[in-house]
Backbone as numpy.savetxt, mean C-alpha at the origin, in Angstrom:
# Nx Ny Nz CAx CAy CAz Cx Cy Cz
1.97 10.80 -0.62 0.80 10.21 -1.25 -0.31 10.19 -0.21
-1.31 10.41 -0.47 -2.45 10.10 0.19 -3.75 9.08 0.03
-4.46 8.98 1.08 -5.18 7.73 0.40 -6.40 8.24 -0.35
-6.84 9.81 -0.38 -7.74 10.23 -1.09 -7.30 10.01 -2.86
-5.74 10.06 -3.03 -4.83 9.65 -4.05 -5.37 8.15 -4.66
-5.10 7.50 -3.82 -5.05 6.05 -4.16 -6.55 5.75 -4.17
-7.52 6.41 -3.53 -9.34 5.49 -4.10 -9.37 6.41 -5.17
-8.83 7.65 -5.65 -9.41 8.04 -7.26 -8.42 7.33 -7.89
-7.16 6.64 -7.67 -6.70 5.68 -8.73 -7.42 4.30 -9.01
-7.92 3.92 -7.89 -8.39 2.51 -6.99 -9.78 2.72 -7.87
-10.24 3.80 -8.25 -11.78 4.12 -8.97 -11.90 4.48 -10.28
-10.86 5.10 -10.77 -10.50 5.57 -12.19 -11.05 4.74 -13.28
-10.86 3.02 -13.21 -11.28 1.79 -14.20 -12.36 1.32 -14.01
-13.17 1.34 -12.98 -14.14 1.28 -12.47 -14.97 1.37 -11.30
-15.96 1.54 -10.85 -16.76 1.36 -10.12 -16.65 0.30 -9.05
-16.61 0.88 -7.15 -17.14 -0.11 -6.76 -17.04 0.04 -5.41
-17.74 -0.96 -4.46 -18.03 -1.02 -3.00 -16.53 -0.56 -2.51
-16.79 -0.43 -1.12 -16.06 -0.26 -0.19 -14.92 -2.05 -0.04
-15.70 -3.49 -0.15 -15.40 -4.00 -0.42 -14.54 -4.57 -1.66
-14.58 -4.12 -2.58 -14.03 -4.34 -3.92 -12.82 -3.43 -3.82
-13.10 -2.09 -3.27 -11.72 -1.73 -3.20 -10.86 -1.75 -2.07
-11.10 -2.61 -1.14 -10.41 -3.00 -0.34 -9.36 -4.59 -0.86
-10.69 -5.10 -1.78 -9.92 -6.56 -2.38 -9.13 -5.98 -3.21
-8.95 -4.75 -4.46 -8.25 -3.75 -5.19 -7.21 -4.14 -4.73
-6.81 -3.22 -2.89 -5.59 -3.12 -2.40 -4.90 -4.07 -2.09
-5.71 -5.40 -1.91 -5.32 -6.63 -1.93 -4.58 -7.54 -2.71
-5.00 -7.09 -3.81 -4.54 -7.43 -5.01 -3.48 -6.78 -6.00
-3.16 -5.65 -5.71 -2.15 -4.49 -6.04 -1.47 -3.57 -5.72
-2.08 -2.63 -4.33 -1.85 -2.00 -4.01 -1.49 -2.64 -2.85
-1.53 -3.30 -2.03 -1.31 -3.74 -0.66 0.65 -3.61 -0.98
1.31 -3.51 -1.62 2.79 -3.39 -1.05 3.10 -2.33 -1.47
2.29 -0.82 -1.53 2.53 0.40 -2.15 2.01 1.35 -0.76
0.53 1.15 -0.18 -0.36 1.73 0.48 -1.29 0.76 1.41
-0.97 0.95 2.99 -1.79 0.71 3.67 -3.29 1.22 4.55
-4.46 0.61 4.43 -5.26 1.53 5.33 -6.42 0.44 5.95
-6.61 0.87 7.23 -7.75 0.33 7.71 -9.38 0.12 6.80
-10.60 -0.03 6.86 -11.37 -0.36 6.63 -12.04 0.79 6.96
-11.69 1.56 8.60 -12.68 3.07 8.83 -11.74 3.73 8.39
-10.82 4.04 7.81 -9.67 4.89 7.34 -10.56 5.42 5.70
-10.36 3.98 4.96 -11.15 4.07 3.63 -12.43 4.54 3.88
-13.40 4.15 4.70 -14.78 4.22 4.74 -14.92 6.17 4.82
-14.31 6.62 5.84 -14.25 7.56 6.15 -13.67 8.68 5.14
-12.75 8.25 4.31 -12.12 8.87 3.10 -13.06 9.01 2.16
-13.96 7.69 2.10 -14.68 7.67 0.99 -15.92 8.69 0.97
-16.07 8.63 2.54 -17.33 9.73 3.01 -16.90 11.25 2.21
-15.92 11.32 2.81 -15.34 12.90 2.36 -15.37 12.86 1.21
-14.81 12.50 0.14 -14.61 12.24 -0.95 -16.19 12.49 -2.15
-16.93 11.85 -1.62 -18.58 11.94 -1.81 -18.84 12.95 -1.26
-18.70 14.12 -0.33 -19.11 15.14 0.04 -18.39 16.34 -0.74
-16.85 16.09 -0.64 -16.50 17.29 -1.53 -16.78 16.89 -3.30
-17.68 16.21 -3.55 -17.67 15.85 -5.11 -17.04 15.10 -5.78
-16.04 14.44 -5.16 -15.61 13.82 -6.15 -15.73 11.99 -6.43
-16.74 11.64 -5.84 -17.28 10.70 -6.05 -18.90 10.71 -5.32
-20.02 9.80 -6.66 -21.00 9.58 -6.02 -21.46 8.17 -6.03
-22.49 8.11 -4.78 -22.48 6.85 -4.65 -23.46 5.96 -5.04
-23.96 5.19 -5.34 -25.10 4.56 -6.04 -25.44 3.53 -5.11
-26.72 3.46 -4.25 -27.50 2.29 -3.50 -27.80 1.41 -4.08
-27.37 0.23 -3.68 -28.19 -1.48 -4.98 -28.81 -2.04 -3.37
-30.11 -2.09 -3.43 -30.84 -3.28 -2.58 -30.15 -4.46 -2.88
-30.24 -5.35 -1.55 -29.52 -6.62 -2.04 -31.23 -7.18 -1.16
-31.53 -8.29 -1.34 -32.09 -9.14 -0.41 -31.42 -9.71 0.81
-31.76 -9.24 1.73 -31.41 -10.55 3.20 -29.84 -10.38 3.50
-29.30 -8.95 2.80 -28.27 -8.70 3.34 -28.24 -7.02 3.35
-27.22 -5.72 3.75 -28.02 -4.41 3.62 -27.30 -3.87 2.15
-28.18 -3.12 2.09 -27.53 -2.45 0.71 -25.84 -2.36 0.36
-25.87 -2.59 -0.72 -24.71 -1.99 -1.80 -24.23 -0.45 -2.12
-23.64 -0.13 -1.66 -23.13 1.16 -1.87 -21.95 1.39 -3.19
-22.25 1.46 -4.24 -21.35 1.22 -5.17 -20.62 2.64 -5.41
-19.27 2.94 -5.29 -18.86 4.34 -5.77 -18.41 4.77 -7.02
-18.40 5.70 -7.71 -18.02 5.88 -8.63 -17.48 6.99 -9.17
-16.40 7.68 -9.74 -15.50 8.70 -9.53 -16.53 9.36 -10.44
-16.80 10.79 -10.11 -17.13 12.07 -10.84 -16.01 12.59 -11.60
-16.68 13.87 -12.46 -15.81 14.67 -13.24 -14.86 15.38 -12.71
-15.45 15.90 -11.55 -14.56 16.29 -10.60 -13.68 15.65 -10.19
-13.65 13.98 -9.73 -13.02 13.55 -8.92 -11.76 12.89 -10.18
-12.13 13.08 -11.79 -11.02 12.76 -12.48 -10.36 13.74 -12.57
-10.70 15.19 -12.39 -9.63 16.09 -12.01 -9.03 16.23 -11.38
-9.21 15.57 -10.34 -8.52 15.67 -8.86 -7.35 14.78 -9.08
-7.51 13.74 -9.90 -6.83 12.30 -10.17 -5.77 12.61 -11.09
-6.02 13.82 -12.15 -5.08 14.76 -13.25 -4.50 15.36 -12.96
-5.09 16.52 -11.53 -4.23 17.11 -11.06 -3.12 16.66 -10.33
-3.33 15.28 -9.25 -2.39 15.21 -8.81 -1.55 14.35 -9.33
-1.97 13.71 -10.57 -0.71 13.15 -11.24 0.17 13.89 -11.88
-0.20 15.33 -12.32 0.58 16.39 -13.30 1.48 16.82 -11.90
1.32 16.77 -10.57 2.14 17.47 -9.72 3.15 16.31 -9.28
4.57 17.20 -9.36 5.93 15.99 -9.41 5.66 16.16 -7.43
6.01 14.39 -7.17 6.14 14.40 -5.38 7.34 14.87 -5.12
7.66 14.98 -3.38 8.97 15.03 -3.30 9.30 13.77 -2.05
10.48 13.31 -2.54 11.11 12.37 -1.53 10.23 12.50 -0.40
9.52 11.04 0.31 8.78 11.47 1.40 10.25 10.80 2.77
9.93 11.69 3.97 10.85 11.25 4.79 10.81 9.61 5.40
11.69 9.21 6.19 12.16 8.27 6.07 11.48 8.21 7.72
10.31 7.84 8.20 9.53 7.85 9.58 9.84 6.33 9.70
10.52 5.89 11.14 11.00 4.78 11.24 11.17 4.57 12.27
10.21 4.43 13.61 10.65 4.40 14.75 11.17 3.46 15.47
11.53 2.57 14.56 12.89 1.77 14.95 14.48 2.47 14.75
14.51 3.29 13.66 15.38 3.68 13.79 16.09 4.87 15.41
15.36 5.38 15.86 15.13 6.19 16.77 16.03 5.43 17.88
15.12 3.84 18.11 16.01 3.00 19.23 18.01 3.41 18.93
18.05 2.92 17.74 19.89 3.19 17.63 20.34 4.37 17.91
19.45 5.51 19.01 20.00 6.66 19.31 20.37 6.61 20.85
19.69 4.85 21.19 19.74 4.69 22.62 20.12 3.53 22.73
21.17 3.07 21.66 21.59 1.97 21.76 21.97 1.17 22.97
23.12 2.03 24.23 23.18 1.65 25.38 22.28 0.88 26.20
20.61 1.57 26.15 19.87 1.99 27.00 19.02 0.93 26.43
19.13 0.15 25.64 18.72 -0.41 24.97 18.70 -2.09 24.83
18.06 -2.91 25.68 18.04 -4.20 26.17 18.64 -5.25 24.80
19.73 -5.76 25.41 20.05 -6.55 24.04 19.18 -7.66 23.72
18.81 -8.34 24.62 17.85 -9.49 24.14 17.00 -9.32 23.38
16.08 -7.77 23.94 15.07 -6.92 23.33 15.12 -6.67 22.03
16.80 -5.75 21.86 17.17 -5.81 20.60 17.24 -6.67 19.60
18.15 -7.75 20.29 17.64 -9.11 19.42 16.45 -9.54 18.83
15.65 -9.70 19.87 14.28 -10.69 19.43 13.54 -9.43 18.65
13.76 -7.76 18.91 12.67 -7.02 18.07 13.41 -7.39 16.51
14.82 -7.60 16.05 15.63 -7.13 15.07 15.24 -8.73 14.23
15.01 -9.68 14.90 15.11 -10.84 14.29 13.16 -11.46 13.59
12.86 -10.20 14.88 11.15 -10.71 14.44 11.04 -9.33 13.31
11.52 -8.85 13.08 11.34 -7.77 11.80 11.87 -8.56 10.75
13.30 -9.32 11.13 13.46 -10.03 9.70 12.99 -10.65 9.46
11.90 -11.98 10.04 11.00 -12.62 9.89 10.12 -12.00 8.88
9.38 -11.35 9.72 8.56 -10.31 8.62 8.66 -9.71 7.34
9.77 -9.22 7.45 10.87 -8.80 5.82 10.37 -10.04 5.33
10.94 -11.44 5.86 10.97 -12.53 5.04 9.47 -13.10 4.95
8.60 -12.89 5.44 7.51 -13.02 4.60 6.95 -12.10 3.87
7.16 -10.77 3.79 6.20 -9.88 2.93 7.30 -9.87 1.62
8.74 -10.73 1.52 9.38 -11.16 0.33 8.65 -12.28 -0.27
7.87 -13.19 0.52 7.00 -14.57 0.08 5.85 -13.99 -0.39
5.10 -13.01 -0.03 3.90 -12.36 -0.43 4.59 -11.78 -1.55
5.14 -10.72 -1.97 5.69 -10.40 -3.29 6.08 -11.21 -4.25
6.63 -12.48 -3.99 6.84 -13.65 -4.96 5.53 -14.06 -5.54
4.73 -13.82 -4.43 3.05 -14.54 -4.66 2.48 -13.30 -5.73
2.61 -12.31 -5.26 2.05 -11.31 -5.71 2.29 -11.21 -7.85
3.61 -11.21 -7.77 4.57 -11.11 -8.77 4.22 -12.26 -9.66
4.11 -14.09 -9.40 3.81 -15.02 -9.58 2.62 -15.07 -10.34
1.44 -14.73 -9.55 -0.27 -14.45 -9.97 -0.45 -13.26 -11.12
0.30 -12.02 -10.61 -0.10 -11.13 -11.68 0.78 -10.22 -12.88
2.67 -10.79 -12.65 3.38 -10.65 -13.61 4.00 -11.64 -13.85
3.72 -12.78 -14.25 4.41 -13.85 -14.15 5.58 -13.51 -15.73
5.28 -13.15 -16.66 5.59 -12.91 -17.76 5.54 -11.19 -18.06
6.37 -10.44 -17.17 6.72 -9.83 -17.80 6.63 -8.77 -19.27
7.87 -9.58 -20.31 8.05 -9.68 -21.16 6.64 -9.17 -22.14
5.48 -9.63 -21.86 4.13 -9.66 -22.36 3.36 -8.65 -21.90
3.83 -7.88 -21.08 2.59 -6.93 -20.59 3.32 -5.77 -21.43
1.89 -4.73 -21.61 2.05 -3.53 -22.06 2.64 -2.36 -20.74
2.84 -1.34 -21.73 3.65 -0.11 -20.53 2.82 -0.26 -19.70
1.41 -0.04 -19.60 0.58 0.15 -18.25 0.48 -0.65 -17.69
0.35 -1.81 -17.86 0.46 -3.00 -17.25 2.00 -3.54 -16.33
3.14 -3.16 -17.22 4.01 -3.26 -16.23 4.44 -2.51 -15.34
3.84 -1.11 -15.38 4.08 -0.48 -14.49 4.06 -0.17 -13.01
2.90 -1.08 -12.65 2.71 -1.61 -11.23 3.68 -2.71 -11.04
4.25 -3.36 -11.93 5.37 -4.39 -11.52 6.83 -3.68 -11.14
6.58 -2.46 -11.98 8.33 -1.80 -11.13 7.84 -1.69 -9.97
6.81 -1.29 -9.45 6.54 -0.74 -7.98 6.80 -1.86 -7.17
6.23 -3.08 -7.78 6.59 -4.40 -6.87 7.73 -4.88 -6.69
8.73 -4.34 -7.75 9.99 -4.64 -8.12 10.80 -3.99 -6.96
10.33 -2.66 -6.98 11.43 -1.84 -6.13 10.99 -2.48 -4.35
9.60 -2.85 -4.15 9.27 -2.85 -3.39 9.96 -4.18 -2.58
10.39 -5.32 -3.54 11.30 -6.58 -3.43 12.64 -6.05 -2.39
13.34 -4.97 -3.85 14.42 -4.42 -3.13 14.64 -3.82 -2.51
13.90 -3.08 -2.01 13.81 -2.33 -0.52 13.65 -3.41 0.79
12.76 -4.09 0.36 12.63 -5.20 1.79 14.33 -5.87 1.45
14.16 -6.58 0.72 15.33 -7.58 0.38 16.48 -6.22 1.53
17.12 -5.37 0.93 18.06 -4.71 1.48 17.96 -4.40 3.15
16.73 -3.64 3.47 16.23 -4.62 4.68 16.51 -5.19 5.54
16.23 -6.59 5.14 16.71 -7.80 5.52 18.49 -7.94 5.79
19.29 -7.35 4.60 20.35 -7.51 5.04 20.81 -6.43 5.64
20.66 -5.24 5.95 21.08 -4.63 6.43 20.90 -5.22 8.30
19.46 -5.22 9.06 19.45 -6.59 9.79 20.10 -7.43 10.10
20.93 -8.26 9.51 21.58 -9.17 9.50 23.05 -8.92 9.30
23.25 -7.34 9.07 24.29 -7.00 9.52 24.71 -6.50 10.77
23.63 -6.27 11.32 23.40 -5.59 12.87 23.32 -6.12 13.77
22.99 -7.43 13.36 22.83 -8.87 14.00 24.28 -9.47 14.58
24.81 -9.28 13.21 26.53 -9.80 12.82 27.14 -9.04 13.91
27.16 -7.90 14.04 27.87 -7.03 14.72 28.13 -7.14 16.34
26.58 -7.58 16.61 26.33 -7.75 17.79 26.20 -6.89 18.81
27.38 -7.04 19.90 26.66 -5.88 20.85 28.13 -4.74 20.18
């Protein structure tokens, strides 16, 4: 996936700043796709140069302009095309995993405190998904196909951390 992917999805419903679709990812996308602020900005540049979005200036008073974006014809093709193309399994880049090739060599305390401050982490971006899940699927049951469909993503995204976590805590168990 790419993030030129995700601002013509992030733009598809509507229109909007660099800000708005950063709150977007905040609000939905943040446990699918991460990116900096010059990552997006810079995407968005390109994006407006090869056509597929243009941008609209709003004067504000006493603060600098509004740059509002908005997907072109082009840029809903781009959004067609790459939804009609099937992905493939992306690899598994994990440079923690790498350490267990040097397990020896490999400071146990270090090991410890890196293995235990990751599960930490696991265990809050499981509290952010509760939050997430809480605010915008609380019910399930009630949403239409499109609507729940960002909830499997959050769903799987539960069980991937969740597993995670215990896998961690089996490594933990094990010890040295």
């Amino acid at each position: 996936m790419s993030l030129r992917a995700i601002l013509l999805i992030t733009l598809q419903q509507e229109p909007g700043t660099g800000y708005d679709i950063l709150q977007r990812f905040k609000a939905g996308l943040a446990h699918v796709w991460q990116a900096s602020h010059q990552q997006l900005y810079r995407e968005l540049d390109r994006m407006r140069g090869d056509g597929l979005l243009t941008c609209e200036t709003v004067p504000q008073a006493e603060r600098p302009d509004r740059k509002v974006y908005h997907l072109t014809a082009a840029g809903g093709e781009a959004l067609d095309t790459w939804l009609a193309e099937p992905l493939a399994a992306g690899p598994v880049r994990e440079p923690l995993f790498a350490k267990f090739f040097a397990w020896e060599r490999w400071p146990a305390d270090a090991r410890r405190r890196e293995l235990g401050d990751l599960h930490e982490q696991l265990t809050q971006r499981l509290a952010t998904y509760a939050a997430i899940e809480e605010e915008w699927f609380a019910a399930p049951e009630r949403l239409t196909p499109a609507q729940r469909a960002p909830w499997h993503t959050l769903r799987l995204g539960q069980r991937l951390t969740q597993t995670w976590r215990e896998w961690i805590e089996e490594v933990l168990e094990e010890g040295e």
